[in-house]
FIKESE-272188 format. One line per field, with one value per residue (C-alpha): residue number from 1; x, y, z negated. Coordinates in steps of 0.02 Angstrom, whole numbers, plus 50000, padded with zeros to 5 digits. Layout:
% FIKESE-272188
drenmar = [NUM;...]
X = [X;...]
Y = [Y;...]
Z = [Z;...]
This chain:
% FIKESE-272188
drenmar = [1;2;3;4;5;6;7;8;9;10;11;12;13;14;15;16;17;18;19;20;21;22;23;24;25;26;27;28;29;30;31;32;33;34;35;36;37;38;39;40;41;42;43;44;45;46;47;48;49;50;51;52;53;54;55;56;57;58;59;60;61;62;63;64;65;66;67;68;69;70;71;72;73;74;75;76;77;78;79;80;81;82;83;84;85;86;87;88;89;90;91;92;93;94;95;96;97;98;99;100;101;102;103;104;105;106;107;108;109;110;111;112;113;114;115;116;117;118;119;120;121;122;123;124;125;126;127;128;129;130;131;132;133;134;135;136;137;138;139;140;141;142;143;144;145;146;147;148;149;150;151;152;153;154;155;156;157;158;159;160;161;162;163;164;165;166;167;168;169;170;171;172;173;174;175;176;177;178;179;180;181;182;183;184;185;186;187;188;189;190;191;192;193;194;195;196;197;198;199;200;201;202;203;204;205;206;207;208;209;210;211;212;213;214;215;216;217;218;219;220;221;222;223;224;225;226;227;228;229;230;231;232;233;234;235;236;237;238;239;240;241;242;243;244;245;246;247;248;249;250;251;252;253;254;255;256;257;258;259;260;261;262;263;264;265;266;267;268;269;270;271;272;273;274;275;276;277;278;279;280;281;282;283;284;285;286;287;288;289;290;291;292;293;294;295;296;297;298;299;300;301;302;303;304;305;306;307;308;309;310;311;312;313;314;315;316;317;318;319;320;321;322;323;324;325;326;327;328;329;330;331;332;333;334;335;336;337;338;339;340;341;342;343;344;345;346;347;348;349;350;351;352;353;354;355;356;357;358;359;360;361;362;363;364;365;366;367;368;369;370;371;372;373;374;375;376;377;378;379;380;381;382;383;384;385;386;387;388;389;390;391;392;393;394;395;396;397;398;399;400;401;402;403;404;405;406;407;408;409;410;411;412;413;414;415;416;417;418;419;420;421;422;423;424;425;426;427;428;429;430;431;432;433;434;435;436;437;438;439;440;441;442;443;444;445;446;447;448;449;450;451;452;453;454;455;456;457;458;459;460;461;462;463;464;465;466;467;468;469;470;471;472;473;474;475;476;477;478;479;480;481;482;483;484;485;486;487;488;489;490;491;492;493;494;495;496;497;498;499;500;501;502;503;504;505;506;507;508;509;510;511;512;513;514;515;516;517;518;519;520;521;522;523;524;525;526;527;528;529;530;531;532;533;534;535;536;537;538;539;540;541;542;543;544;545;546;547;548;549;550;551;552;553;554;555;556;557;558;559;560;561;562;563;564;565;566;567;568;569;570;571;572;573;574;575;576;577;578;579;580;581;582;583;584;585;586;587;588;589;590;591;592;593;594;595;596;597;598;599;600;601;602;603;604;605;606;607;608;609;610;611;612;613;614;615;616;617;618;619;620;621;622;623;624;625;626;627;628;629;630;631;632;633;634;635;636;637;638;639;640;641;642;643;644;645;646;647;648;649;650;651;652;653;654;655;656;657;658;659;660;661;662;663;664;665;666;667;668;669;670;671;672;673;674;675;676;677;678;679;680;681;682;683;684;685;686]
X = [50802;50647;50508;50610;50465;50379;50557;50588;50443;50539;50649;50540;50405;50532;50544;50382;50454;50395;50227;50208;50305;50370;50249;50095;49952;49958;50107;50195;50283;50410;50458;50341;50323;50254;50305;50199;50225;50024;50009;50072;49934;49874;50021;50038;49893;49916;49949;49781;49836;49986;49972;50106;50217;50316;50355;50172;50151;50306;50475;50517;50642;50581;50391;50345;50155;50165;50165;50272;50217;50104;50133;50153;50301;50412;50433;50554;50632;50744;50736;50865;50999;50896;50896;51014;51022;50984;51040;50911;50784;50812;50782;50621;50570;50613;50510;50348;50373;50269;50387;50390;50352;50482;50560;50608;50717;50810;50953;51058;51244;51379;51482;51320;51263;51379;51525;51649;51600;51547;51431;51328;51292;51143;51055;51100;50987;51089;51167;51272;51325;51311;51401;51381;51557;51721;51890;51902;51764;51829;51637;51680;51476;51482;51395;51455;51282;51368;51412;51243;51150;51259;51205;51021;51093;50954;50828;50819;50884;50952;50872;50928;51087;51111;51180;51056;51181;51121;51027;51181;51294;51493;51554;51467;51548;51481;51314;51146;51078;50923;50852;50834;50784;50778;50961;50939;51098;51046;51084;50927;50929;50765;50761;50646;50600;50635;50456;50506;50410;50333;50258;50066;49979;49854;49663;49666;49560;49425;49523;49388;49245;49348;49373;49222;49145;49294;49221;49064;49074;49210;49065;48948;49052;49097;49272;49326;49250;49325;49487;49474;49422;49579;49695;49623;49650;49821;49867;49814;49885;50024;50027;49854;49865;49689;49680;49851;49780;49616;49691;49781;49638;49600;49767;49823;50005;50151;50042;49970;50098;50223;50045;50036;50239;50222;50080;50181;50319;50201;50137;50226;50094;49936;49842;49733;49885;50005;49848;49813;50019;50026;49865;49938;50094;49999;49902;50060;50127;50260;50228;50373;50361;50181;50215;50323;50193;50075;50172;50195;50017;49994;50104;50005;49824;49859;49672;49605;49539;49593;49757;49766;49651;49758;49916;49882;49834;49976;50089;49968;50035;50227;50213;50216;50074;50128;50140;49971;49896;49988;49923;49761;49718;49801;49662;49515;49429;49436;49324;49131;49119;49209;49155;49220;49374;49404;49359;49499;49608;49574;49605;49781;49826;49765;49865;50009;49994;49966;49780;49764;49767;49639;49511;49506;49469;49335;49269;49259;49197;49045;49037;48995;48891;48815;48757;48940;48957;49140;49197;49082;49176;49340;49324;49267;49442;49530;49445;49471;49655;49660;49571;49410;49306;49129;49148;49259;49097;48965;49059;49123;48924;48891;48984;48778;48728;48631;48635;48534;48468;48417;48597;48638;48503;48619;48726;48696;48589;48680;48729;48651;48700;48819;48894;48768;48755;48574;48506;48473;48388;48274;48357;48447;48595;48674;48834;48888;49046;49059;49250;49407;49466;49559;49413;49301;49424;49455;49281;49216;49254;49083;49012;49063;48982;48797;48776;48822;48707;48582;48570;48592;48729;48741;48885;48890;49049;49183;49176;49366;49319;49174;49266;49376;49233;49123;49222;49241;49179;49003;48965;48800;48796;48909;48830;48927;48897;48749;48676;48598;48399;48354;48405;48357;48295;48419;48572;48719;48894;49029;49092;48972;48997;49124;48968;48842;48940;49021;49172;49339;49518;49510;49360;49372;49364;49532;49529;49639;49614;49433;49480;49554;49614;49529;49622;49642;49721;49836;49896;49951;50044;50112;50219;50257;50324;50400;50570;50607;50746;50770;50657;50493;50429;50297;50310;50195;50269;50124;49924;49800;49849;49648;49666;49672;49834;49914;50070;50113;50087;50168;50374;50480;50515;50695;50686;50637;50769;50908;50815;50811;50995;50984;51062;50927;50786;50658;50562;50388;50299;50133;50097;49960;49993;50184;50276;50452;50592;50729;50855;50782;50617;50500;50359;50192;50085;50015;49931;49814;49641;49587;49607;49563;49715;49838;49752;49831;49976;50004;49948;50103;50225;50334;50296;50217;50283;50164;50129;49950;49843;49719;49875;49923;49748;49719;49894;49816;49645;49711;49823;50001;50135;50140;50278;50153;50271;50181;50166;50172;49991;49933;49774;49658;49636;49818;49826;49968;50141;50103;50204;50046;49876;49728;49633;49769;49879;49989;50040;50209;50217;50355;50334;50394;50461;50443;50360;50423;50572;50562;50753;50732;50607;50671;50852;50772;50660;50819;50920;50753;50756;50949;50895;50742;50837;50987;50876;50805;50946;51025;50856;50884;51064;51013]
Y = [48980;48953;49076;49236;49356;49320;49318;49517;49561;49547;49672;49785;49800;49939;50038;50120;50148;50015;50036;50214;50233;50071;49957;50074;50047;49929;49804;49643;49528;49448;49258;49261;49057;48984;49108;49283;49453;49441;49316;49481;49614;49645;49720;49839;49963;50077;49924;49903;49764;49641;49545;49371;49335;49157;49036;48995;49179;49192;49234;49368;49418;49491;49508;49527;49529;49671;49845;50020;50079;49984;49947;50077;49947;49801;49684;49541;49429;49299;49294;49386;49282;49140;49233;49193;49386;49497;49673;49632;49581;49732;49843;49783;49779;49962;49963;49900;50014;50171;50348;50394;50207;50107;49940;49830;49677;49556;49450;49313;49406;49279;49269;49248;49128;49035;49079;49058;48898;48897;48807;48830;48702;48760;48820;48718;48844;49010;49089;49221;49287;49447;49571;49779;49800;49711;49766;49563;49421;49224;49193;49200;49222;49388;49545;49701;49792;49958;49945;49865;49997;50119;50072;50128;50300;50398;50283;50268;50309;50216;50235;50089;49957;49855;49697;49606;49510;49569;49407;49295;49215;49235;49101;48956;48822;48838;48772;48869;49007;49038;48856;48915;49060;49244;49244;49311;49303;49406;49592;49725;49874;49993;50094;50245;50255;50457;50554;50591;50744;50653;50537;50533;50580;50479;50546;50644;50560;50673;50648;50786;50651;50495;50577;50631;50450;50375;50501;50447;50252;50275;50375;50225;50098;50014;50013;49883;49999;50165;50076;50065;50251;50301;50202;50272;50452;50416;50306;50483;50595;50522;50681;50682;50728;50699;50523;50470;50526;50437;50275;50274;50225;50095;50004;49948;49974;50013;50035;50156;50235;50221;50306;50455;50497;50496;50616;50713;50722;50816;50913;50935;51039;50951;50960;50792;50703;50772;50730;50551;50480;50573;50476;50313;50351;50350;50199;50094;50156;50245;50397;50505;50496;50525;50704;50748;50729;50809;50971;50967;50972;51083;51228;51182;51197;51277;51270;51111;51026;50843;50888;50962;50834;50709;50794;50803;50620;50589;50692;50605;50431;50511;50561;50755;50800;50984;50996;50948;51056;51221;51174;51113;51277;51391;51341;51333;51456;51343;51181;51177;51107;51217;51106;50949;51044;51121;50944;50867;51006;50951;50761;50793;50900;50754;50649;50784;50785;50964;50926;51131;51158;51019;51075;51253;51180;51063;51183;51313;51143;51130;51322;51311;51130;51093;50915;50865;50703;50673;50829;50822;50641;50707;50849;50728;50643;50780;50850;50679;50670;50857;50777;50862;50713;50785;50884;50752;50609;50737;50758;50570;50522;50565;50393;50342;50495;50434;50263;50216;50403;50315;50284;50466;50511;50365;50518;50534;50398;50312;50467;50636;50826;50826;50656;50546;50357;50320;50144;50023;49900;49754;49826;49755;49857;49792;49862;49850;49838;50002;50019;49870;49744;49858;49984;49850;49768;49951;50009;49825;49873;49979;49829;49836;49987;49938;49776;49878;49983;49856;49804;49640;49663;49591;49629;49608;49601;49521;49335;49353;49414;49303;49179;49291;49406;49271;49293;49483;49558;49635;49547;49424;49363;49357;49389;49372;49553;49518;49389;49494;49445;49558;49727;49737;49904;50012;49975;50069;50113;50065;50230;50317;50253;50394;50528;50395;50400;50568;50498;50611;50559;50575;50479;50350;50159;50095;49953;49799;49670;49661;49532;49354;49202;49047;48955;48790;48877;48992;48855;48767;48897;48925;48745;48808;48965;48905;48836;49004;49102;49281;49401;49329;49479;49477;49569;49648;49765;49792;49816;49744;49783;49857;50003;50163;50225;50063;50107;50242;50131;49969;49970;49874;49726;49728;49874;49750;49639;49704;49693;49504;49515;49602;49484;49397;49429;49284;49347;49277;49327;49420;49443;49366;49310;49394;49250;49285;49160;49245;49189;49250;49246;49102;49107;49009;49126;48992;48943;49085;49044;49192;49323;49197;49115;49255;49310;49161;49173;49365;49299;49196;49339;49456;49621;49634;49778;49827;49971;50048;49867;49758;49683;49837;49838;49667;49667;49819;49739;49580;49704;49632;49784;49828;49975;50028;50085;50251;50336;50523;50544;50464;50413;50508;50370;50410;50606;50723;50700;50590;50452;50345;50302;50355;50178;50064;50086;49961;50049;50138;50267;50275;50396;50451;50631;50639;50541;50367;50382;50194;50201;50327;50271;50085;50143;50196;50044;49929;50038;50023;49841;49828;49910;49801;49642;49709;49753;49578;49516;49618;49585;49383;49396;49497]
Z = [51466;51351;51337;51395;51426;51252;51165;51218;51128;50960;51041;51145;50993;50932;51073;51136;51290;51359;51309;51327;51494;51590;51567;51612;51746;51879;51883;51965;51865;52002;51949;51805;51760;51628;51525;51608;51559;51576;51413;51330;51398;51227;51168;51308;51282;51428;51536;51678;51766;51800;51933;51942;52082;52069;52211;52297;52335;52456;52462;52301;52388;52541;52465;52648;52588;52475;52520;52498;52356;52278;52103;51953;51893;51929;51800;51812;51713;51739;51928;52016;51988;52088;52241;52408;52414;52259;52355;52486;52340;52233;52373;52404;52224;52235;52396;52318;52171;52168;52184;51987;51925;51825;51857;51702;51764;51627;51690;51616;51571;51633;51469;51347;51459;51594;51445;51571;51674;51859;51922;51800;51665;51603;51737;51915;52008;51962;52129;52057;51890;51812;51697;51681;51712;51740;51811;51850;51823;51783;51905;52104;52118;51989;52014;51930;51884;51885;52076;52122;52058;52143;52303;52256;52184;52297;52251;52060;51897;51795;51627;51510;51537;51402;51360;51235;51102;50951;50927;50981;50900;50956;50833;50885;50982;51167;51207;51275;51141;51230;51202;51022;50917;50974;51075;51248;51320;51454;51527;51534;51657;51672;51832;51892;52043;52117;52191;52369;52432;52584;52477;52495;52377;52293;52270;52129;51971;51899;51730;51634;51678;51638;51468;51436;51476;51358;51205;51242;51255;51110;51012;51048;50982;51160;51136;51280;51397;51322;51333;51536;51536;51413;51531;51703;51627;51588;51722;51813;51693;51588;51470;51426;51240;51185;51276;51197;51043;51036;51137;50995;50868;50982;50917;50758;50663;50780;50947;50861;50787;50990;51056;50933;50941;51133;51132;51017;51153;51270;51155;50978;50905;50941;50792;50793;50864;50710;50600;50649;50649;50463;50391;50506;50393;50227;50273;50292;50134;50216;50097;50125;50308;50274;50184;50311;50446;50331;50323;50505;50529;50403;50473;50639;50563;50390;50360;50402;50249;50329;50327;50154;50067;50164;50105;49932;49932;49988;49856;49733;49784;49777;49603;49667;49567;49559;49731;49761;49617;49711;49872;49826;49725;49879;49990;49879;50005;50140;50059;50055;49874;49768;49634;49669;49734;49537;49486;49589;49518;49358;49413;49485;49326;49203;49312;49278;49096;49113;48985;48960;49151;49158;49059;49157;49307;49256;49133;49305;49406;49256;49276;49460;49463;49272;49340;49412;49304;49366;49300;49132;49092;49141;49032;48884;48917;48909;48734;48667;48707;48594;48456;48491;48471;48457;48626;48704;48666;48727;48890;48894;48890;49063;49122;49141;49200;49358;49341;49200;49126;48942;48906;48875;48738;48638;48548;48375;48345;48226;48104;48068;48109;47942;47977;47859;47931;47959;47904;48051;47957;48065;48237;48360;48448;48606;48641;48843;48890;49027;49061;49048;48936;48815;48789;48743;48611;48551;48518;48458;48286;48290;48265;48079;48031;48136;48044;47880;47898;47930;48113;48195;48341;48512;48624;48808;48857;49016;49021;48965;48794;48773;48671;48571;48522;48466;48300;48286;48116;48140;48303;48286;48466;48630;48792;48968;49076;49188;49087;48939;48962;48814;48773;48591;48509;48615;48709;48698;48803;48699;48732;48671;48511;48469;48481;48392;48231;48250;48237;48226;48223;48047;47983;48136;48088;48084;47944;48033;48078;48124;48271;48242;48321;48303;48164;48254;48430;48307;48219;48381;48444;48289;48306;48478;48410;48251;48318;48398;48309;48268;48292;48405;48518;48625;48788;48911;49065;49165;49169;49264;49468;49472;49349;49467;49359;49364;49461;49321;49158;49218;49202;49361;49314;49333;49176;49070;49097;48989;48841;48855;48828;48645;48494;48341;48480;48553;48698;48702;48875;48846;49066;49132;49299;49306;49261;49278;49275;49164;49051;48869;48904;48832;48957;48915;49017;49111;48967;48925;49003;48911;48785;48650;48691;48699;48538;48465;48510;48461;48272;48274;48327;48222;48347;48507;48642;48763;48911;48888;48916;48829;48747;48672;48603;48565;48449;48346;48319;48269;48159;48205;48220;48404;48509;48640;48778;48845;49007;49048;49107;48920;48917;48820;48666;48643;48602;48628;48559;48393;48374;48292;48330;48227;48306;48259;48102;48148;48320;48367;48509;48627;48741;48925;48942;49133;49252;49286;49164;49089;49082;48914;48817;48848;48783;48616;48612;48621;48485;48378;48402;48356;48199;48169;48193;48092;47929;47942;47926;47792;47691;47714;47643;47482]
């Protein structure tokens, strides 16, 4: 049998019994090998000591050396059935077993193993066979387990008997499992041993100074040492909540987690104990669970602003935005910052689409803390996404607010009180790229009006526009972010070119295109493109993985997938590193070192349909018809409810009604398509 003792740890890793309770304090391992239970100590965090018995330390199954009493458990595996007397060896495994310890013995089950053949092939050594229970065995050497552990009735409990199969397999041809794989072909029984009342008693532990030392050492950061101090406490007291609880931060993923539910068996209601398994929850992305813990500890410490931050984090990450908003705005009393608590409000109810509800709480945020940048830009969002351009670019100017003070003064520069452009003649403007890809291909087109009005124009912008931008209309010079050496007359946020030139939805600069594609690169993917039929359509599903709102503007891929069946329709793939192997879908991806070269390939495409990403805005500014594909929680560049952008005049809204409902707005995109493809056609025949 190969490597029995590491093997049960794919099994036993599920069950925190055994590191919670059986396999605690000081232990023997009887018949250890190569393979010791001691090789395994790490994963056994309120194990203190193990201590290996094989053949050169005597006879294991009289262990004549070892004292009543002496262990905290009996670990064995794979040795009984090698004894000349396994009654007389089980009793004195009991023996040396401390009154309340456990004793955790595998053995090799005679039809997963011997499968019917005496002597045994595989093992020469085996003395008897084993099985749990049997009216009649085909083995003359078999022990029924049942009746064994009968005779030891007064002794122990039985607390597990199980025969391990689920790893073997009953349709193979008859040959040793347990040379290969996971199969253990064996039988494991779990006993505790009974406290007798004339046991001696141990000297008590000073468990209140152990702790104490433990908080203190954990406090310092000497974490091996608070370790020994956790263990002592509980190898002393086994229901010691708080040492459970902050053993338990000593231990990563499911020690953790086995550590926190079995303080939470001796005491359901501790509050750090409820609090620490809900945020181990949320940390393993186990959301749901997460909530659920949440609200336990919540209806234990209703108060305790961990556990309702925490909570409303965690309906934030579920999509249960309202949730969090009620909650959140129930126990305003109970936080410090009442500021940044009505800005978070107003961050959850953005996130909700609720943009009215938004602005009150910022607004009351402002109200309370007039230099609380996060809730100034956040309120500039949410006036931009109601038109209100002039308040929305005030408010939208504090992204610099801190960080480099000479930035904000920018608003206005660039046109007077009643909307005049002012002449910029012999300057130079940089414009700095201060948010992602798309923002900086959307507000590029400033640009235009600067070098009309007299100013020479250098943008500094990601290296992934570089190339691209080189030939935007208005743009004089390309500088890679953190390489700009001189910062010309002024330099200005891109965003804060809305407030600069007083722009409104109405009087915005929207002529397209003001990007193109580099002749030479659009005219090779054109002969790429060419011998598609129908219909070409570029498509784009998802946004950069960085964006904080990524996981609501990017559709599941397997959405997407029946439009690739739709009649007249080529698929061109628009995803940067999403490639996706589908029938339907021409996928060159792998090609685009950069925007320049998806640029090129959009000029050379009948539509493009895109979620809310820098394709989305590259298509407009390059002024090819794009279907942006539009989440619930719009962003603010889209407004509410139109069905058009006042940035790009080639752009179609399609819009979510709820949350995460792709299925709906992807149905009308394909009957739009049908309809597309079907006037096409009915425009080539005439």
């Amino acid at each position: 049998m190969a490597n029995e003792t590491s093997k049960q740890m794919f099994r036993r890793s599920s069950d925190r019994r055994y590191f919670t309770r059986w396999l605690v304090g000081d232990g023997i391992d009887v018949g250890c090998g190569p393979d010791p239970l001691s090789n395994l100590s790490d994963f056994f965090p309120l194990m203190r000591s193990v201590r290996g018995w094989d053949l050169p330390d005597g006879d294991a199954m009289l262990m004549e050396t070892v004292a009543d009493g002496s262990f905290d458990f009996v670990h064995s595996s794979h040795c009984l059935e090698h004894l000349v007397d396994p009654v007389t060896a089980l009793r004195n495994w009991i023996r040396i077993c401390k009154p309340g310890g456990h004793l955790v013995i595998t053995i090799p089950d005679e039809d997963l193993y011997e499968q019917g053949v005496w002597p045994s092939t595989f093992n020469e050594d085996h003395k008897w066979t084993f099985t749990i229970l049997k009216k009649e065995s085909w083995s003359p050497r078999s022990i029924n387990l049942v009746e064994l552990l009968a005779m030891f009735a007064d002794d122990v409990e039985i607390l597990k008997l199980e025969k391990l199969d689920s790893t073997f397999d009953y349709n193979r041809p008859r040959y040793d499992q347990t040379l290969y794989g996971l199969a253990e072909s064996a039988i494991e029984f779990v006993l505790y041993k009974r406290p007798r009342s004339s046991t001696v008693a141990a000297p008590a532990l000073d468990t209140n100074a152990h702790f104490a030392r433990a908080l203190e050492l954990h406090e310092a950061g000497r974490l091996e040492e608070a370790l020994e101090n956790y263990k002592a406490v509980l190898a002393s007291e086994p229901g010691h909540v708080p040492a459970l609880n902050n053993l338990s931060l000593l231990f990563p993923g499911e020690i953790r987690e086995s550590l926190l539910r079995r303080a939470l068996e001796f005491k359901a209601d501790d509050p750090d104990a409820l609090l620490n398994l809900a945020a181990h929850l949320g940390s393993t992305h186990r959301l749901a669970e997460a909530r659920d813990a949440y609200l336990n500890a919540l209806a234990v410490s209703p108060n305790d602003r961990r556990v309702i931050a925490g909570l409303c984090e965690t309906y934030e990450g579920l999509g249960e935005l309202d949730s969090a908003i009620a909650l959140l705005e129930s126990r305003l009393a109970h936080f410090d910052d009442p500021a940044g608590t009505y800005c978070q409000l107003g961050k959850y109810c953005e996130s909700a689409n609720r943009t009215d509800d938004a602005l009150r709480y910022l607004e009351r945020a402002i109200s309370i803390n007039p230099e609380h940048a996060e809730a100034h830009i956040l309120a500039g969002r949410q006036h931009l996404k109601k038109g209100r351009y002039d308040r929305g670019a005030t408010e939208l100017s504090w992204i610099w607010h801190g960080r480099a003070p000479e930035f904000c003064q920018q608003v206005g520069l660039f046109a007077d009180e009643d909307g005049r452009l002012i002449r910029q003649d012999g300057r130079t403007i940089v414009l700095s790229a201060d948010s992602g890809l798309g923002d900086t291909l959307q507000f590029v087109r400033y640009a235009q009006l600067l070098r009309a009005l007299g100013a020479s124009v250098v943008l500094e912008c990601q290296n992934e526009l570089v190339r691209l931008l080189h030939n935007a209309e208005g743009v004089d010079k390309v500088v890679p972010l953190g390489q700009l050496t001189d910062t010309g007359d002024v330099r200005v946020p891109l965003h804060n070119l809305i407030g600069a030139f007083r722009s409104t939805p109405d009087n915005l600069p929207n002529a397209v295109p003001y990007l193109h594609a580099d002749a030479e690169e659009a005219d090779a993917w054109r002969k790429r493109v060419e011998p598609l039929p129908g219909l070409r359509v570029g498509l784009c599903w998802a946004g950069s993985p960085q964006h904080w709102r990524n996981r609501s503007r990017s559709i599941p891929v397997e959405q997407i997938l029946p439009l690739l069946d739709l009649p007249g329709i080529s698929f061109v793939s628009l995803q940067k590193d999403g490639a996706l192997a589908a029938p339907g879908l021409h996928d060159w991806s792998a090609d685009f070192t950069d925007m320049a070269a998806t640029a090129a390939l959009i000029q050379n495409l009948d539509l493009v349909i895109s979620v809310d990403s820098a394709v989305a805005h590259l298509a407009g500014a390059l002024g090819r018809p794009v279907w942006l594909l539009n989440r619930f929680d719009s962003c603010w560049r889209w407004m509410e409810e139109r069905p058009d952008s006042p940035w790009y005049p080639t752009l179609t809204q399609f819009r979510q009604q709820s949350p995460e409902d792709w299925a709906t707005v992807l149905a009308v995109v394909a009957t739009t398509l049908v309809t597309l493809v079907n006037q096409r056609e009915a425009a080539a025949v005439g």
